[in-house]
C-alpha positions in Angstrom: 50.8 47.9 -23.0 51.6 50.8 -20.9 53.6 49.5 -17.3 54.6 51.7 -14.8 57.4 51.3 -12.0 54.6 52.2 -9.3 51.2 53.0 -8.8 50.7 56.9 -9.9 53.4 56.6 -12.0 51.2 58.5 -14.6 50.0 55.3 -16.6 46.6 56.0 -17.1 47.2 59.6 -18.4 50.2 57.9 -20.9 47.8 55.1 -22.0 45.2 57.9 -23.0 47.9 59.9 -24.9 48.8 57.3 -26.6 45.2 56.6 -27.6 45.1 59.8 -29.0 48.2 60.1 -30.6 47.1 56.5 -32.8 43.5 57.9 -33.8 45.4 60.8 -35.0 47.1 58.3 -36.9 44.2 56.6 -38.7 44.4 53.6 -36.0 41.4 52.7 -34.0 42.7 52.0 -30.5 41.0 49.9 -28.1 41.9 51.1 -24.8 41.7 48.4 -21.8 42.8 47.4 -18.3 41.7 44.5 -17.4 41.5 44.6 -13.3 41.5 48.7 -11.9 41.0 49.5 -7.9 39.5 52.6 -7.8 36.4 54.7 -6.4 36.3 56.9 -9.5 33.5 55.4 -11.6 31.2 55.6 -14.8 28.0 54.3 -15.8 28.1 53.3 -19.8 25.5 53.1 -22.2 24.2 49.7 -21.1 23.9 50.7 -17.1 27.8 48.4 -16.5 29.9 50.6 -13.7 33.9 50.8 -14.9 36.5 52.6 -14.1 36.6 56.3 -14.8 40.1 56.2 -16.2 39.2 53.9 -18.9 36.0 56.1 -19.9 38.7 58.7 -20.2 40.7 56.9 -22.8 37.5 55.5 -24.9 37.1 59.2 -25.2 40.6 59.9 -26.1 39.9 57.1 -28.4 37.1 58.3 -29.8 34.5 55.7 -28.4 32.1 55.5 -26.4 33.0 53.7 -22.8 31.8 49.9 -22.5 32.1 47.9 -19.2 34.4 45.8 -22.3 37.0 48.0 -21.7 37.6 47.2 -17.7 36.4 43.8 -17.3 37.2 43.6 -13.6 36.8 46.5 -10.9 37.9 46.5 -7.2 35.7 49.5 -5.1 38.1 49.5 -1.1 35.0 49.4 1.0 37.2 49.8 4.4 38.6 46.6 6.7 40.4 45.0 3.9 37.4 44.1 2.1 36.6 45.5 -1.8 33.4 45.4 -3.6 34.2 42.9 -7.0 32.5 44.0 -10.1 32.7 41.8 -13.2 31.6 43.2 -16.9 29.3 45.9 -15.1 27.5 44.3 -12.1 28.4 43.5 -8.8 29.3 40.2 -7.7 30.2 40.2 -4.2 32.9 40.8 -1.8 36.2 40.0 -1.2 39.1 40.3 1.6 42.3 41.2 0.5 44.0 38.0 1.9 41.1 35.7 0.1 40.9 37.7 -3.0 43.5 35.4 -5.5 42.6 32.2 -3.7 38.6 32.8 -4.7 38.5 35.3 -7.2 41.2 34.5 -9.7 39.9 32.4 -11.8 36.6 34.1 -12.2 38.7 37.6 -12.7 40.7 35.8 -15.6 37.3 34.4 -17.2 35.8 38.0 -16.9 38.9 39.4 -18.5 39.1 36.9 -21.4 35.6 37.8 -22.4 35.8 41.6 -22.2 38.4 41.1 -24.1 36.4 38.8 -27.0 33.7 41.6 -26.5 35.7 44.3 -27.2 37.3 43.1 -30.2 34.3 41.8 -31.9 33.3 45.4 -31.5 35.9 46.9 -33.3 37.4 44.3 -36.0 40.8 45.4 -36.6 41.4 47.8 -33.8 44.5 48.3 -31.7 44.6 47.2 -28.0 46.2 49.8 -26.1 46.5 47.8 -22.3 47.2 49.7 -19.2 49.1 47.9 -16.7 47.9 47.9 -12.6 50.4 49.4 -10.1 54.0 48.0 -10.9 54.3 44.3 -12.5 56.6 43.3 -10.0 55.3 42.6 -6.9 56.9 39.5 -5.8 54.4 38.7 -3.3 51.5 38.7 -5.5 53.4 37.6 -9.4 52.4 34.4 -9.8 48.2 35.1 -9.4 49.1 38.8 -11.0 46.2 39.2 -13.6 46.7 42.7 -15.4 50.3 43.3 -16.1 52.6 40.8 -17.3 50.3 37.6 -17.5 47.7 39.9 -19.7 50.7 41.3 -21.8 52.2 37.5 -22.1 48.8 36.1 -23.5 48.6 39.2 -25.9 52.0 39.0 -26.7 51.7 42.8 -26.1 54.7 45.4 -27.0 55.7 47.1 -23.1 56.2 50.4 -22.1 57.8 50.7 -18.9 56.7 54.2 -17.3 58.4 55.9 -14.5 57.8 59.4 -12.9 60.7 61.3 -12.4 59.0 63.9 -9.9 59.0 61.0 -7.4 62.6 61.2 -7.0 64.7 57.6 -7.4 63.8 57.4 -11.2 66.8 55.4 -12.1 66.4 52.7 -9.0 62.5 52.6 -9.9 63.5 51.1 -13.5 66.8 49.1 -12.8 64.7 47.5 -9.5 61.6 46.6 -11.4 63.7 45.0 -14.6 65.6 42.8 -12.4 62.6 41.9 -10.4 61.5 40.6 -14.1 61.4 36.8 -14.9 63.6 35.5 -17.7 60.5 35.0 -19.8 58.6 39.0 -19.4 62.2 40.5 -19.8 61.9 40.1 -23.9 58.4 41.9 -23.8 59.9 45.3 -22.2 60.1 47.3 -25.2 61.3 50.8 -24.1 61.1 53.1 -21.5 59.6 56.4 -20.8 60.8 59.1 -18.6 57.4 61.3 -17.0 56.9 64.7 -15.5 59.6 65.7 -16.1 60.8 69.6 -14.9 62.8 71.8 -16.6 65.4 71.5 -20.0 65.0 67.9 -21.3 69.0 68.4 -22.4 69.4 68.3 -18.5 68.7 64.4 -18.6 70.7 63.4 -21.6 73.8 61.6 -19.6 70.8 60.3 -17.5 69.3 58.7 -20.4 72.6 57.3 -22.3 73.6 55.8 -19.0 70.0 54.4 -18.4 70.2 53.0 -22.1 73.7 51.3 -21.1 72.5 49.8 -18.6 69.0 47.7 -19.2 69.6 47.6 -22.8 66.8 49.6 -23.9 65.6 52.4 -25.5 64.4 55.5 -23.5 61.1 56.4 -26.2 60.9 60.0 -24.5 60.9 62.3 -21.7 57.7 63.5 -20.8 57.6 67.4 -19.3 55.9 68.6 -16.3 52.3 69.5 -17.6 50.8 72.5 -15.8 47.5 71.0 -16.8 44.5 70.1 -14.0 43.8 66.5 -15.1 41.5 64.4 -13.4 43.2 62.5 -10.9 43.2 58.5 -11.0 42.9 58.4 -7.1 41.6 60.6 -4.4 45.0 60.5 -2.6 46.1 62.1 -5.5 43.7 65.2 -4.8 45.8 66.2 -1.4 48.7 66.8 -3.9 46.6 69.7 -6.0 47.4 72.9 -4.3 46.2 76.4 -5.1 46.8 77.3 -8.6 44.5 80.8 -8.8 45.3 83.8 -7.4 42.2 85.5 -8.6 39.6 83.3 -7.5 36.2 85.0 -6.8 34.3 82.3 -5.7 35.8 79.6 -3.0 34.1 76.4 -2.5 34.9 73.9 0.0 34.7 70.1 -0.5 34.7 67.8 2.3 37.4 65.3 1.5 35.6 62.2 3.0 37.2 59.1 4.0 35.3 57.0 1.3 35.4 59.9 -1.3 33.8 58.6 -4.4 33.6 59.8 -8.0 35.2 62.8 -7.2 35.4 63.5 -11.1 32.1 65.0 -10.9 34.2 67.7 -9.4 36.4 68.6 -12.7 33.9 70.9 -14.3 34.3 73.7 -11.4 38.1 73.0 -11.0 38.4 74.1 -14.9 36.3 77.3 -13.7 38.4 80.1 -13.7 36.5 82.1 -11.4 36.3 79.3 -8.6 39.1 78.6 -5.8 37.8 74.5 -4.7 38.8 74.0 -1.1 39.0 70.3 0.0 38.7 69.8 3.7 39.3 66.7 6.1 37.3 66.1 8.7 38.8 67.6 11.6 40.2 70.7 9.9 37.9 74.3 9.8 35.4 74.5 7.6 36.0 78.5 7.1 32.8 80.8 5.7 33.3 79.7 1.9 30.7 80.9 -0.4 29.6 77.2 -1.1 30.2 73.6 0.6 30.1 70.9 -1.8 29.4 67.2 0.6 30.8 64.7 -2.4 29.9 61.0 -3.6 30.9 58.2 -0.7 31.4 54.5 -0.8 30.7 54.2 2.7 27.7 56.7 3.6 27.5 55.7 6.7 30.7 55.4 7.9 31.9 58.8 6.6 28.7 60.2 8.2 30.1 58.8 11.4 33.1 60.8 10.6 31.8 64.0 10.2 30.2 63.8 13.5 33.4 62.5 15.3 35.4 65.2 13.8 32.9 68.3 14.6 33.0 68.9 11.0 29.0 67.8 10.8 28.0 70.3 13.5 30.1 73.3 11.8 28.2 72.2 8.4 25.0 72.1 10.3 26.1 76.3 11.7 27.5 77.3 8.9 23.7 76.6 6.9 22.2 78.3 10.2 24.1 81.2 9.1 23.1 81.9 5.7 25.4 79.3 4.0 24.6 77.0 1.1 25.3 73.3 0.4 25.1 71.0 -2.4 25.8 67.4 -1.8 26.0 64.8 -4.7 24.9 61.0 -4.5 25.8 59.6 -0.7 26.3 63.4 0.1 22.7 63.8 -0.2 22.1 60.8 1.1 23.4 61.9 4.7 22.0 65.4 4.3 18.4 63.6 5.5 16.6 63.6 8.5 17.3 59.6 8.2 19.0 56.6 7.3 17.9 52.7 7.5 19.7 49.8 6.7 17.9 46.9 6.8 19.9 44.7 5.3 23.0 45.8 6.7 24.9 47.1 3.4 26.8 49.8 4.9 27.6 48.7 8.1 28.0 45.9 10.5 24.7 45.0 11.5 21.1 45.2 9.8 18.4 47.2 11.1 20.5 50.5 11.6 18.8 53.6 11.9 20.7 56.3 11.8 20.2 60.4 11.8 21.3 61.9 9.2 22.4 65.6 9.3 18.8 66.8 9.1 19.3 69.7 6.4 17.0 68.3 4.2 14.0 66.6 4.8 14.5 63.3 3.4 14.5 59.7 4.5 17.0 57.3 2.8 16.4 53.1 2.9 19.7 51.2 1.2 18.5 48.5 -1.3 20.8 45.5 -2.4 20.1 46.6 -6.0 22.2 49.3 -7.6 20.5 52.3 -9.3 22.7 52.0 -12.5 21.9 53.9 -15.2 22.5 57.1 -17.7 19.8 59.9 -17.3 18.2 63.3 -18.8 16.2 65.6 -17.6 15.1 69.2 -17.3 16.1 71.0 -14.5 13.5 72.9 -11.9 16.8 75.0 -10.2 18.1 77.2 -9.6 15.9 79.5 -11.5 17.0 82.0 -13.9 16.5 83.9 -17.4 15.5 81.7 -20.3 14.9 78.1 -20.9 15.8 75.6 -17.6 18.8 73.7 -18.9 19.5 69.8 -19.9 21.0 67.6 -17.1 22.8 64.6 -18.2 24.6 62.2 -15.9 24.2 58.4 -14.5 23.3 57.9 -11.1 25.3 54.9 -9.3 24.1 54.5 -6.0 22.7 52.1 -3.6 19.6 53.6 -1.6 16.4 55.3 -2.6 15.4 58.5 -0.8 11.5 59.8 -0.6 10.7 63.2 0.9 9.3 63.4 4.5 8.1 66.7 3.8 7.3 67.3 0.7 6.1 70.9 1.3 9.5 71.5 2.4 11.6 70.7 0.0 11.1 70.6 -3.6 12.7 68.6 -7.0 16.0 70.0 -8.6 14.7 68.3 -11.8 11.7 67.2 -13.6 12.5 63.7 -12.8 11.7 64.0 -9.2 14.2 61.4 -7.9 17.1 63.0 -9.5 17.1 65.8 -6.6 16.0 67.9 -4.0 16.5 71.5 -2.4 15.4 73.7 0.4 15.5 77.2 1.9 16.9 76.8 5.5 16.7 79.3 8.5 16.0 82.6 8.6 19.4 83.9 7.1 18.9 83.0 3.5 20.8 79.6 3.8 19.6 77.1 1.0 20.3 73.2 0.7 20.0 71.2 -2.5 21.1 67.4 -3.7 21.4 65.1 -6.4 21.9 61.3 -7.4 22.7 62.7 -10.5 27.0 62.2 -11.7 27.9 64.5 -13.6 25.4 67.6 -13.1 28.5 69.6 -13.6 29.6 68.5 -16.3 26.1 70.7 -18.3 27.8 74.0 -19.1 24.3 76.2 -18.9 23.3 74.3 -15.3 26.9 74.5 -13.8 26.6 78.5 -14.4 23.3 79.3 -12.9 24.3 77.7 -10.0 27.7 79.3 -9.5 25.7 82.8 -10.7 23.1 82.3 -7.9 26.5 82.3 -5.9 27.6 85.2 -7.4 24.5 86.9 -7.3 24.8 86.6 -2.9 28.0 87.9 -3.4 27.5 90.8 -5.6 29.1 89.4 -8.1 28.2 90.0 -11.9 26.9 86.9 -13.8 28.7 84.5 -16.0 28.0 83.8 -19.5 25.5 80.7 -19.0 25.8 79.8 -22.8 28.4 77.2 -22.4 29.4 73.9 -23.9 29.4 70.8 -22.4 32.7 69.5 -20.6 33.4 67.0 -22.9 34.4 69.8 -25.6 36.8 71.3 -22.3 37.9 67.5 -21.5 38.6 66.8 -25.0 40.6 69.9 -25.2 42.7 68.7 -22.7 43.4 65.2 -24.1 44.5 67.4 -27.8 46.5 69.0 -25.4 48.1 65.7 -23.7 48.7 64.2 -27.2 50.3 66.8 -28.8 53.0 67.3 -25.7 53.3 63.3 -26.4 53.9 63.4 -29.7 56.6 65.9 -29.7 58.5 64.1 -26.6 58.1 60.4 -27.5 59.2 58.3 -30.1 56.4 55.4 -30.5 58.1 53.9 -33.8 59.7 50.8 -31.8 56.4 49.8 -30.0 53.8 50.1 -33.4 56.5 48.8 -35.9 
């Protein structure tokens, strides 16, 4: 089990090295966290919704995600109140101050059988467990139900992981062993040292006097990567600065305050050629040469938010002038001329009907059921040379949009729910969308758009023979692994 001292202490990223690392080694690992918080989701094979993380490390693993592998996940809906999924599907709501009196017991259950489930899947496999925030919160031990309790029950082997870049490293791991009850103590069975920057001989008294004091071994220390993986959180996104100089093409996401799946934003980050630009609400919105309006947990309310801010009038201009915009999932959603709510799932009160932005000609109802589900399909645009490329991707939303004018927009896809777009003004400014996670991710599709960008700004086109991201992502996690391997000693956790 991989623990960390804190939330964003770089678990998830350690858990998928280390899943890696032991397929490398003829091992099949089974990666699992048993209760994640997070607004960064996937869709498997069987329509379930887990965490993105842990579809990351069934792909370092060399799997293919299952709902299995994150029995319980927590979606923040806003007020204190999270959206519970158990095994895949939706089973309520919960306040934060009710959650462990009514939702313990059925959170253990779900994580018992996802457990069962996964192991039956893979006889003889390796659990590789990934902890929640840091196992020590006093307030919230005794009904704790992914870190120690899980790692108790498994009689799992602990790796205690602190980041260094946060400052207070040696404090973070003295405070959270002595927070430790007598009986987890004996599970702790080393300690790991992450991002850390510059000469690794710099850190040698800090490690003998660290292995003094707790009586353990420190397993490695874990450089600074100057890599762009995906983040765990959307907080962590405000921490990713500039890192191209030579940019040609700058794109600006609004950073919204119910930002979800924000991984379907990877592919163009790994573009060399693109500079991504998140915006708040309330900050500029520039003349970029594209505006990307992202997934959202709370359509609605981050609607409301645009308007409040000014940023939905300056989006509204900015297509008036010639600009373009591609929204994605509850981005499209608001992009419509409007929104109804009858049964009140995105707000306070049924009945709402709200305007949308009125950029595309579209009329969105919510629905209590979830559009869950992987997808393929041909695409209709952009145009360009050749044959129109695959799109693969799930769609995870809550809401079904029809076209009020279907003379003025048309599909992005074969699949005519997957998408619209639509020429706007007189200036050349176009507006597409699509339920579809993931459209980046297709190498051949992700180019034609960005060279239909390119192509307004004079630019010459890009190669639109590319792979999939997975080969790039996988890449990446090769890349992960091997700085693992040559930093950290495993030997003591997989005697």
């Amino acid at each position: 089990m991989v623990l960390g001292t804190s939330s964003g202490a770089g678990k998830s990223l350690m858990t998928a090295a280390l899943c890696r690392v032991l397929r490398r080694r003829g091992e099949q690992p089974l990666p699992f966290k048993g209760q994640n918080m997070s607004l960064n989701a996937w869709v498997d094979q069987q329509g379930g919704e887990m965490a993105y993380s842990q579809a990351l490390q069934a792909w370092a693993a060399g799997l293919e995600p299952q709902v299995a592998m994150n029995p319980v996940l927590l979606k923040p809906r806003g007020d204190s109140t999270s959206e519970v999924i158990h095994l895949g599907r939706s089973v309520g709501t919960a306040r934060a101050e009710h959650y462990y009196r009514d939702w313990f017991r059925p959170g253990w259950a779900a994580i018992r059988t996802g457990l069962t489930e996964l192991q039956a899947a893979h006889p003889g496999g390796r659990l590789v467990l990934e902890g929640a925030g840091s196992p020590v919160e006093v307030n919230l031990q005794a009904r704790d139900l992914t870190n120690l309790r899980l790692a108790q029950y498994l009689r799992a082997r602990c790796l205690l992981v602190a980041d260094i870049e946060r400052g207070g490293v040696f404090a973070q791991i003295v405070g959270t062993l002595a927070l430790l009850r007598p009986v987890e103590r004996p599970l702790i069975g080393g300690l790991l040292i992450n991002r850390f920057r510059g000469r690794r001989s710099l850190f040698d008294a800090g490690r003998r006097w660290l292995e003094q004091q707790t009586g353990l071994p420190v397993l490695g220390v874990m450089p600074w990567l100057d890599e762009l993986f995906p983040p765990e959180d959307s907080l962590d996104l405000l921490e990713r600065g500039s890192r191209k100089s030579r940019s040609e093409l700058s794109i600006a996401v609004l950073r919204l305050p119910s930002l979800s799946n924000f991984s379907d934003l990877d592919p163009l980050e790994a573009e060399s050629s693109v500079q991504l630009l998140w915006r708040r609400p309330g900050e500029p919105l520039g003349q970029p040469d594209a505006v990307i309006l992202p997934g959202s947990k709370q359509t609605l309310r981050d609607l409301a938010s645009l308007r409040n801010s000014g940023l939905a009038e300056a989006l509204q201009s900015y297509v008036a002038r010639g600009g373009q915009v591609f929204a994605l999932c509850g981005g499209l959603q608001m992009l419509g001329q409007e929104l109804y709510d009858p049964e009140g799932l995105e707000g306070d009160r049924s009945g709402d009907r709200v305007a949308g932005l009125g950029l595309l000609p579209l009329r969105t109802v919510f629905e209590g059921r979830k559009a869950l589900r992987q997808r393929r399909s041909r695409a209709l645009w952009p145009p360009g040379p050749g044959e129109p490329p695959l799109l693969e991707g799930f769609e995870l939303h809550q809401g079904r949009s029809e076209p009020t004018d279907r003379a003025g927009c048309a599909p992005l896809a074969e699949d005519g729910q997957l998408g619209w777009w639509t020429s706007s003004g007189t200036q050349g400014g176009l507006v597409a969308g699509t339920y579809l996670h993931g459209i980046f991710e297709n190498g051949p599709w992700r180019r034609r758009w960005l060279n239909q960008l390119r192509q307004r700004s004079q630019l010459p086109p890009l190669d639109e023979h590319q792979p999939h991201h997975a080969r790039q992502r996988d890449a990446l996690l090769d890349r992960l692994a091997d700085a693992f391997e040559d930093h950290i000693d495993l030997s003591p956790l997989i005697r």
